[in-house]
C-alpha positions, -999 to +999 in steps of 0.1 A: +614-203-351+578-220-363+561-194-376+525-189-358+495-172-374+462-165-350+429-165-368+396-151-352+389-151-311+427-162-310+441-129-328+416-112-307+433-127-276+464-118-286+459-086-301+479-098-329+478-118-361+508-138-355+546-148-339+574-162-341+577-189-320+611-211-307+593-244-295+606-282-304+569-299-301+531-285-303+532-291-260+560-266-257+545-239-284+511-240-263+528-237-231+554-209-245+522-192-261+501-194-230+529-177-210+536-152-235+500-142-247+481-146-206+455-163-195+425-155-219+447-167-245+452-196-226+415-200-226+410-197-261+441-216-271+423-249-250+393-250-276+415-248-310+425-265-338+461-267-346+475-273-378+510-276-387+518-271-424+481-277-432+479-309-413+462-309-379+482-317-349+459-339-323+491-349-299+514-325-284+543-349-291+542-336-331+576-322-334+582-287-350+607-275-373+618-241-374+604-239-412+571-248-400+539-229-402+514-235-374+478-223-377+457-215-345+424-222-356+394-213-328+362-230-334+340-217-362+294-218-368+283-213-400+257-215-417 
């Protein structure tokens, strides 16, 4: 199982910090996240930033390895 960590709005949306998730690509994390997590989750989960071991994951075709460490990253302002 990838190993999932939530930062900001998407921890919020999940009420937690992180899971444990059994997916084979970035497609089938988001859609098992989405079902687990509800809709607002969903919502959030459409405007972030995924990186997998560091490295961001533009295509839902990037395989997973249960070793991996995937970061859900929402949209950040500074200043």
């Amino acid at each position: 199982m990838a190993t999932v960590r939530f930062f900001a709005g998407a921890a919020e949306a999940a009420a937690s910090d992180g899971a444990a998730i059994d997916a084979d690509t970035i497609g089938e994390l988001r859609s098992v996240l989405s079902t687990q997590f509800g809709a607002e989750f969903d919502r959030i989960l459409g405007l972030c930033s995924l990186l997998v071991n560091g490295t961001r994951a533009t295509d839902d075709a990037v395989t997973l390895a249960p070793t991996d460490t995937v970061d859900v990253l929402p949209p950040f302002a500074g200043g």
